[in-house]
Structures are given as C-alpha cells and as structure tokens.
ZAZAGU-687476 format. One line per 4 residues: number of its first residue (from 1); for each residue x, y, z of C-alpha. Coordinates in steps of 0.5 Angstrom, whole numbers, m for minus. Layout:
<gulos>
NUM> X,Y,Z | ...;
</gulos>
This chain:
<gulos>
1> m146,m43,29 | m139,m40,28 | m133,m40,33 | m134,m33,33;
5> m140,m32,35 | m139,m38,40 | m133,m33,42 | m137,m27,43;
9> m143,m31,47 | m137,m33,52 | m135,m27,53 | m142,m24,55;
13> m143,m30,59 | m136,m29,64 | m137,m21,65 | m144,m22,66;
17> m141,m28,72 | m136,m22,74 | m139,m16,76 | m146,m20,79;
21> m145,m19,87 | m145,m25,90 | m144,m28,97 | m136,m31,98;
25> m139,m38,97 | m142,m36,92 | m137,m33,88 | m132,m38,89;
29> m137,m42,85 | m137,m37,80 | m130,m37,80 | m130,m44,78;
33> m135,m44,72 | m132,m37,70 | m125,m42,69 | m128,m46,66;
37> m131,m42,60 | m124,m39,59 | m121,m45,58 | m127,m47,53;
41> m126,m39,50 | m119,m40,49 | m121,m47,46 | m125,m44,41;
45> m121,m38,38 | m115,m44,38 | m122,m47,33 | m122,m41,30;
49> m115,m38,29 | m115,m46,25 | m120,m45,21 | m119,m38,19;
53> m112,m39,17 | m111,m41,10 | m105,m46,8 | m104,m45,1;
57> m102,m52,m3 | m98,m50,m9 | m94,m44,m8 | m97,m38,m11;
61> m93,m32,m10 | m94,m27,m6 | m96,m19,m10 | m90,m17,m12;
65> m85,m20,m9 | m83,m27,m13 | m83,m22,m19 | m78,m17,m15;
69> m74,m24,m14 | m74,m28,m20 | m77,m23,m26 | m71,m22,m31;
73> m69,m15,m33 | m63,m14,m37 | m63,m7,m36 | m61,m8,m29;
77> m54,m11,m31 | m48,m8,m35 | m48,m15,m39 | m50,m14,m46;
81> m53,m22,m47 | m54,m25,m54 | m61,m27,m57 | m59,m33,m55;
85> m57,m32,m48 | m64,m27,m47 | m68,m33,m50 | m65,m38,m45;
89> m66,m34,m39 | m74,m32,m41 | m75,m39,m42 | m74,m41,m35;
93> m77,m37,m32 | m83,m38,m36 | m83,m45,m34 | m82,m42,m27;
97> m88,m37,m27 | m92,m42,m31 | m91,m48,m27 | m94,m44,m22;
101> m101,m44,m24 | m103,m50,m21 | m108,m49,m15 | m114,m53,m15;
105> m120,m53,m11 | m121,m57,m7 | m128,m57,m5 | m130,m58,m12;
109> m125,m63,m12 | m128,m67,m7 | m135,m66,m10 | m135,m66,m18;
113> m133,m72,m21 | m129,m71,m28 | m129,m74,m35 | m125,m77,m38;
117> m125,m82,m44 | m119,m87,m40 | m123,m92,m36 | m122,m93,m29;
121> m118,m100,m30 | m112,m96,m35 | m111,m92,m28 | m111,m97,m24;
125> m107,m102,m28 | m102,m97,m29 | m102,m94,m21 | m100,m102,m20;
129> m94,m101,m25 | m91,m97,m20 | m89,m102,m15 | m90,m96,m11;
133> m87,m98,m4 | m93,m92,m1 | m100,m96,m2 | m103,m92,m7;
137> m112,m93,m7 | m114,m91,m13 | m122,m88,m11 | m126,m82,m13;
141> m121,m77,m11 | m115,m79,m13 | m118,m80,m21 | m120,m73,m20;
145> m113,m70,m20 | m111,m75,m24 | m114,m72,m29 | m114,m66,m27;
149> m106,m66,m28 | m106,m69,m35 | m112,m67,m39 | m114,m61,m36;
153> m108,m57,m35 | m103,m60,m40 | m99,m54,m41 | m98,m52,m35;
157> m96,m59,m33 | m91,m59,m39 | m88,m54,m35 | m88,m57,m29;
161> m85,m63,m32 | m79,m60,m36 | m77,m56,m30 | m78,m64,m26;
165> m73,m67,m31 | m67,m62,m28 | m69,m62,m21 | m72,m69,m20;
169> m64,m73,m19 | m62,m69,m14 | m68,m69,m10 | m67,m77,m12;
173> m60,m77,m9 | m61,m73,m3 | m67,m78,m1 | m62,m84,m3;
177> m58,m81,2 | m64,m81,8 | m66,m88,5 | m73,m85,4;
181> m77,m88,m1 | m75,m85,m8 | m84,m83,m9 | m83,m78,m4;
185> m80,m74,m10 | m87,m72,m13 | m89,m69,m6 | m84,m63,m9;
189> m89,m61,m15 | m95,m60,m10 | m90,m56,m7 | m88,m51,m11;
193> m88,m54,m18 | m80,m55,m17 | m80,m47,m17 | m74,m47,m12;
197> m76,m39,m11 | m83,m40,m10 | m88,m36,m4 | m94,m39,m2;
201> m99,m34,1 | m98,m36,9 | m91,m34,7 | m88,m40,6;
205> m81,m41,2 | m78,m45,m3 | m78,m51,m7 | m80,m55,0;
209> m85,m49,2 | m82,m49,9 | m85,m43,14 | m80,m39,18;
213> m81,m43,25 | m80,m51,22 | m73,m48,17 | m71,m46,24;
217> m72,m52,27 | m68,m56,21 | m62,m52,21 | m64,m47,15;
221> m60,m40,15 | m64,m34,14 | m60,m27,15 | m60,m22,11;
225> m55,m24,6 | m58,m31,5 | m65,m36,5 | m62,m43,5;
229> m71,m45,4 | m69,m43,m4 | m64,m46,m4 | m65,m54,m7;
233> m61,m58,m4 | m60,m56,3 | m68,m55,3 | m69,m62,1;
237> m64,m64,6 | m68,m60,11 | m75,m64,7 | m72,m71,8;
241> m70,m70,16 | m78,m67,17 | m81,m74,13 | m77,m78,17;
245> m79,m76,24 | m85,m76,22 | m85,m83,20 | m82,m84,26;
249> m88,m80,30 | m94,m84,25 | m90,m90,22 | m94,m89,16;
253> m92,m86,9 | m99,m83,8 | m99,m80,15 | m93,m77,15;
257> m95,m73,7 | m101,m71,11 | m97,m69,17 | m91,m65,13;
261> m98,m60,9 | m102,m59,16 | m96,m61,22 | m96,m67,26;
265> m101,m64,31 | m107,m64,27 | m106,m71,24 | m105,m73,31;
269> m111,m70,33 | m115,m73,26 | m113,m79,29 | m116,m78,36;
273> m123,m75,33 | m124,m82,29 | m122,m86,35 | m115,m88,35;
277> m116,m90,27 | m108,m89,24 | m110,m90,16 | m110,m84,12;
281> m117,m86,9 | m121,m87,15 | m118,m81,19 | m119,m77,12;
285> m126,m74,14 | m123,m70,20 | m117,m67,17 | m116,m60,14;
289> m120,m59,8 | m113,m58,4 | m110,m64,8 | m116,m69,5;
293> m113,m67,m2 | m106,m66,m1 | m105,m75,0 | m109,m75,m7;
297> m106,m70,m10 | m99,m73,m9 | m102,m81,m12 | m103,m77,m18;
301> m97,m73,m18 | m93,m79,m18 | m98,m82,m24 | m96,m77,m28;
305> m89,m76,m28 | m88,m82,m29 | m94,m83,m35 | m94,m76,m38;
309> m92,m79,m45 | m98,m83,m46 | m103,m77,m44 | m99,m73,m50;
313> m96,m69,m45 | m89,m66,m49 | m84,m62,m44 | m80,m57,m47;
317> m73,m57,m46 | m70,m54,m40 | m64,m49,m41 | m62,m50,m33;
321> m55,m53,m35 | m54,m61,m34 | m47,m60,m30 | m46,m56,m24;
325> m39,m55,m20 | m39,m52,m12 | m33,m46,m11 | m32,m45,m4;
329> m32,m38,m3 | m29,m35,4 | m29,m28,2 | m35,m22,0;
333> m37,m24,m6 | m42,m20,m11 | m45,m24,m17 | m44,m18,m21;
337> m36,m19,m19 | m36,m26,m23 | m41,m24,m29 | m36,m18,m31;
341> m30,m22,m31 | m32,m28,m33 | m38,m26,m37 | m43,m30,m35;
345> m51,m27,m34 | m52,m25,m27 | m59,m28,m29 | m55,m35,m30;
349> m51,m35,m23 | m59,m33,m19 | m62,m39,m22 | m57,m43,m20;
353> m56,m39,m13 | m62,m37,m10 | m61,m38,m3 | m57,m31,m4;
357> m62,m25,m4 | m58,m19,m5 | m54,m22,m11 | m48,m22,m5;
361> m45,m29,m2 | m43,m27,6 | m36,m31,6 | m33,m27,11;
365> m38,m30,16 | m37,m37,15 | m36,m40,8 | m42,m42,3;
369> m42,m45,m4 | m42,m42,m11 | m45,m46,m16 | m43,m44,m23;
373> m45,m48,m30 | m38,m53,m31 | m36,m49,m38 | m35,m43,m33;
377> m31,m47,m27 | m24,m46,m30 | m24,m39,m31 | m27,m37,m25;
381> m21,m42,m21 | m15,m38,m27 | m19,m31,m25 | m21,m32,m17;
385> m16,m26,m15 | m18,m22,m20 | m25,m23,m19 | m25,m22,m11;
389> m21,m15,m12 | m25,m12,m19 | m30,m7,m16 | m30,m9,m8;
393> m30,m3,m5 | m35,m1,m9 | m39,m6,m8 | m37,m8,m1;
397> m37,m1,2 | m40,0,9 | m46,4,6 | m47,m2,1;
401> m47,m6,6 | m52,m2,11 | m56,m1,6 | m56,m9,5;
405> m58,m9,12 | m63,m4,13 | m66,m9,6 | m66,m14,13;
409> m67,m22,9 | m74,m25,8 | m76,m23,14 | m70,m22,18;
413> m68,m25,25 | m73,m28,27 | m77,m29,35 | m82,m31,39;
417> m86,m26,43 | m91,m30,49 | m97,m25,49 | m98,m23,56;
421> m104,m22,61 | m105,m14,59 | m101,m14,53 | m104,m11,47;
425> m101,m12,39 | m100,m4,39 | m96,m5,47 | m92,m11,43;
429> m90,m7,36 | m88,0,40 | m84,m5,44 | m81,m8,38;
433> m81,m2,35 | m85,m4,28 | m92,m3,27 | m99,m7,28;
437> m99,m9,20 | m92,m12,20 | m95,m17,26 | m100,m19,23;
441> m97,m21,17 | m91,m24,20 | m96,m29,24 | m102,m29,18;
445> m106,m25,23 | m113,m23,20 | m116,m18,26 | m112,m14,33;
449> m114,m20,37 | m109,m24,42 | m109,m28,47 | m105,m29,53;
453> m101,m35,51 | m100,m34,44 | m94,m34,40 | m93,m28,35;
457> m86,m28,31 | m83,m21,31 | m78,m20,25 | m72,m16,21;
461> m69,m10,25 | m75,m11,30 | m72,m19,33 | m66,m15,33;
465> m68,m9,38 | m70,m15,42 | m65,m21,41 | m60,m24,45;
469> m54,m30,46 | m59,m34,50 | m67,m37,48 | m73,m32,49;
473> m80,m33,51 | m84,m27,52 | m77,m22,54 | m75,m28,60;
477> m69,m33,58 | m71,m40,58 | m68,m44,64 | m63,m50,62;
481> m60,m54,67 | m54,m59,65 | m54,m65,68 | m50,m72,67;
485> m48,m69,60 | m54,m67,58 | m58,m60,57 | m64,m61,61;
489> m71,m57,62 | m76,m57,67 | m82,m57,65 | m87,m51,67;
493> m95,m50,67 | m98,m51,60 | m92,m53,57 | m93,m58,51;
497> m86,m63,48 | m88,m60,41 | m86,m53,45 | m81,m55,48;
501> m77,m57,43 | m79,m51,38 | m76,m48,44 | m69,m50,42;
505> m65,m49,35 | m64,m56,31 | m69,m60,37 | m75,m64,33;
509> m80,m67,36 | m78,m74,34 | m71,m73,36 | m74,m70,44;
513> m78,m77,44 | m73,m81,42 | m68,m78,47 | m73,m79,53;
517> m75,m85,51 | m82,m82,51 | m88,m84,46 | m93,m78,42;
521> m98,m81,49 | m93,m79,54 | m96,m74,59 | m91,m69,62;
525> m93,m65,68 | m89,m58,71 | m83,m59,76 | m81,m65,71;
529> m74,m65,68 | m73,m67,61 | m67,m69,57 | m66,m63,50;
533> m59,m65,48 | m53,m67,50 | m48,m61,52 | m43,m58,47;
</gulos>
C-alpha cells in the first residue's frame, strides 16, 4: 500500500475517534490511540516526503538557469574576441555542458547485467592495482558502471576527464590538507562532472553539490553578490570537513561516501534496520536507491580516471589556464572594470570566479579573491587604480546596486520556519511576503500539505522581511546560555543533536558530539543542557 494512502486511512481513523460521544473514560482511552495514531501519521508523511523527494546524482541543471549562468554571449560585452579567444571559451563550456549528461538509471543499473568484451579478471586485477586505501569489492554492481563509464559513454567521459586533468590537483591539495585519502577526489566527477557551476534538480549547487542548509552548516557564503558553493576551492574545503565528520561519525569510508549522498540519518537508519551491520554491502538493500548506486558508482569512477587510456578514452585539451594568481580585492569591483582595461574576456575571469553572480566582487564588505590567469597578473598590479576608478559610478551607482539586490543571490538569505498548529503554506507565504509556489520550490515540496514540526526554508528578500541578529525557529529566538566559557543550549521537547546543531552556524554534528563527549546512540532528553561552542 502506498504511504499516501496509509495517510489517508489514518486521517479517516482519527476523525472517526474524535467526533464519536463517549463517556470521560472512554474518551481518555480514546485520547490515547488517537495520540498514537498521530504519531504513526506523522511517521508515515516522514515515509513518504523521503520517498517522494528525488535526490539527483550528477548535477543536471535546473530549466534555464545553468544556461543563464554559464552560456557564452559575446554580444553582451563590449570586447571584440579573437577567433582564437571564441574558440577557447566555446570549448570549455562544451566540456562543461557535455559532462553533464551523465545520469545513469539506477534501477536498470541494478537489475541488467552489461557486455563488455574485457573479462571480469582484467577489472579486478587493475581495481588491486590501485592499492586504494578505501576497500573496493568488485561485484555486479560496480562492473556494471564501470562499463557504463568507458564503453558506453566514451565521449562524454572524455570530457568529464579533460575537465578533471585541471581540477583534480587542486582537489588532491586540498584533501592533502585534511589528510583525507587521495581517492575521495572521484567523488567530484559523480557529483558534478568537475563543472564548478553545476545545479542539480533538488537545488543542489557546485562542484561539491552541496544544498543551501549543509553549505550553512560548513562556513559557505551565500549573498547577493556571492555563492562560495561554485567556488572550487572553498567548497571542497567545506567537502573535505563534511567527509571527515562523517568518518568520525561511522569510522568507514564507504559509509561515510554514502552519507555525504543521503545524509548521516539515513545511513544510521540503514544500519538500525539491518541489525546494527556497519559494512556498505550488508546495509546496501536498506538504503536509498540512489545511495545503493552511489558507492558503486564511485569504485568505477576511480577506475576510470586512472584507466581511461587502456579503454582508448582520449580527452581533449582544457583551455582552463595552468597558472592561476589570487589578487586580494578590498574595494567594489566589476568584472567588466578589469576586462576593458587589461583586455581579458570577461568570460575568462567568470570561469575562473564562479562564486560571483553578478560579475561584481563586494570588496567593500570584507575582502575576496580575484583569480586571474598569470599572463595578466602584473598588469592587473600596474593598473589597479585605473581599474577601480574606470566607470565605477556607473557600475556601482545606488541603482545598479538595488537592482543587484532586488536580483537577491541563489536563493537569498535564507531561514527556517517551524510549521505550527493551525498554520497554512498560503498564512506562512503572506507572512513572509512570497508566494506558495516559491516555498514549495525552496523546500522541494510536491503538493500544499504541512506538518506541524516541519521545517521550511524561506528565502531572498522573504528571509530578510523576517531575519534578525539572533538564531530563528518559527519567529522565536533560540535560548542559549553562556556558562563556564561555553554556549550552552537546553534541550526541549522533540529535539534531536543533528537539529541542534543545525540550529547553529559553523555547528556539525560531529563537532557537538564531540565536544560533549557523546556518542551517535547518546539519548537527550528535555530540560538537559548541552555545550554548542566555546563563547567568543
């Protein structure tokens, strides 16, 4: 039976209990089952809001919008490009575009079984010759994709590799810096295909994938002006943290790969069901569907960037350039400022500088990073004044910056509304000022119906209507204490350690266990106090 219709039946049952006349005993006994059976409604639309939303694996743009971000015009510059230049910026945005066609189907996946003319032992005698430092099984699963990668999509694999050969070191640099095992890096070209500007269908942005809530949660600025998710280096940053707290959390690789596609609670959970089993393998058949093909899939992308030549895969050059130089900019800067003066595309510096929507760098706030190609570094330094100054009333004038505004980023500054008793999606938008279909989209919502408890994120110039200096959970301020040097919280009714911390900018789950000496079986309970972080 589907959870919808279980739902139903529930509803019908708890009305039917409500409105029949009954003596005080019996009404209390009533009382009792209808408590019951609203809790097991509310377990079943948790079922079924799980089973209904789709995550999606490689990042697939949303209508429009990568093509908006990304599509090269070179009639909306004032720069007259070379053949050459054309031709360079078209072919990185084909790699981008091409490598996005990727998007196997899973169950297919799960149930044919592909030919290919390479026996099984070439594929493991190579798997063994990665002396990969994260256990790789070779079964059905992982052959499958495997072949998927190399002889059923070559081309579109050609791209994603060309594509890796630039981005792969400075993932490999930055996972060196968290002392992550070097074969996490494949987990970038199921991701997104290493297309910095990819957006998946649940809204899920970057090179990283990551969703509004978790980029929050590890440090990622989203504003107006700026989306740190396209940014390649800061999100892996923020990618490289998420996997060691899941490892700290599961003290498995497999486990923890399979985490950062479905979350911690659904691996947890995975585990429970299988009977407290913590291999990959063993709790596979209660996962996600996307989850099962998510570690397999992963195996097989690590086979194939290092195998791609014995399959004849043959990438294309990159045009991506091979030295980059950071300028630190602490002033309002337009990327059109620097292309007119120095002569690069503007294409080029959006490549380079994806994290900017709007082609402006609000260094008035706080200073950010240009990147530019290291031919152009020294004139960019002999030409800095020239380059702030040239046109900036134009570009920097209070109505070119409203309008920026008004534009609001990605999805804005973003809250969280606790839905309460009573309270309808058409209250909570007049509220907030937006409208039903905005939160819907915000929170991947398939019809009007709430819950009381739900979690719905509000965005743009909406979140701002309502935002304010201090942490917000359905318009009440969230209460913290300070106590022997630390923010501490008191535990309420319902409350779970994953939404504490969530509650909390810069607070993981792993880092709050870790600081209250818990473990993921610790039970909380209301009235407990609890450390967050040390007090500034």
């Amino acid at each position: 039976m589907k959870p919808r219709s279980l739902i139903s039946i529930a509803f019908i049952i708890i009305s039917i209990f409500i409105f029949l006349p009954e003596a005080d005993a019996q009404i209390r006994s009533r009382k009792k089952i209808i408590e019951d059976l609203t809790r097991r409604l509310d377990s079943l639309q948790n079922a079924y809001d799980s089973l209904s939303f789709e995550y999606n694996l490689l990042a697939e743009p949303v209508s429009g919008e990568v093509e908006d971000e990304v599509n090269i015009d070179v009639r909306s510059t004032n720069i007259n490009y070379s053949p050459e230049e054309i031709d360079s910026l078209r072919s990185v945005w084909y790699l981008h575009k091409q490598a996005e066609a990727f998007n196997p189907d899973f169950e297919m996946m799960e149930r044919d079984t592909l030919k290919s003319s390479i026996p099984d032992s070439v594929y493991i005698e190579r798997l063994n010759r990665l002396n990969s430092f994260i256990p790789i099984q070779f079964n059905h699963y992982v052959r499958n994709n495997i072949i998927l990668y190399t002889e059923k999509m070559p081309k579109v694999t050609a791209n994603i590799i060309s594509l890796s050969n630039y981005y792969l070191p400075i993932i490999e640099g930055i996972f060196d810096m968290y002392d992550l095992p070097k074969e996490l890096k494949a987990m970038a070209m199921i991701e997104s295909a290493f297309n910095p500007k990819a957006v998946s269908r649940a809204r899920a942005r970057g090179m990283w994938q990551f969703m509004h809530y978790t980029a929050r949660q590890y440090g990622l600025e989203m504003t107006s002006f700026v989306d740190e998710r396209y940014d390649p280096y800061k999100s892996c940053h923020a990618a490289a943290r998420y996997l060691k707290d899941s490892y700290s959390i599961f003290g498995d690789w497999s486990l923890a790969i399979a985490s950062y596609n479905c979350g911690a609670g659904n691996v947890l959970k995975a585990i429970r069901r299988s009977g407290g089993k913590t291999d990959f393998w063993e709790i596979y058949n209660y996962l996600p569907r996307e989850t099962r093909g998510y570690v397999p899939i992963f195996f097989a992308a690590l086979y194939t960037l290092k195998y791609y030549p014995e399959h004849g895969i043959v990438p294309q050059q990159s045009s991506l350039p091979a030295h980059v130089d950071t300028i630190h900019v602490n002033k309002m800067l337009h990327f059109q400022q620097v292309s007119d003066v120095i002569d690069i595309p503007v294409e080029e510096l959006r490549q380079l500088n994806p994290q900017y929507l709007h082609d402006i760098i609000p260094g008035k706030e706080k200073t950010y990073i240009l990147r530019l190609p290291h031919n152009y570094t020294m004139q960019f330094v002999n030409s800095e004044d020239s380059i702030y100054s040239y046109k900036d009333t134009l570009f920097f004038s209070d109505v070119a910056i409203k309008k920026v505004k008004a534009k609001g980023g990605t999805e804005g500054s973003m809250i969280t509304h606790t839905v309460r008793s009573g309270e309808t999606l058409g209250g909570i938008a007049r509220r907030y000022r937006t409208t039903v279909s905005n939160i819907k989209r915000w929170n991947n919502l398939r019809s009007d119906m709430i819950r009381v408890g739900q979690k719905l994120r509000i965005g743009g110039s909406a979140a701002s209507t309502r935002s304010s200096s201090s942490t917000k959970s359905s318009g009440s301020t969230t209460k913290t204490t300070t106590k022997d040097g630390y923010v501490t919280y008191t535990v309420k009714k319902n409350d779970t350690l994953s939404g504490i911390a969530s509650k909390f900018s810069g607070v993981t789950l792993s880092s709050l266990l870790q600081l209250n000496g818990f473990t993921k079986s610790t039970k909380i309970y209301p009235g407990m106090v609890i450390k967050i972080k040390k007090a500034q």
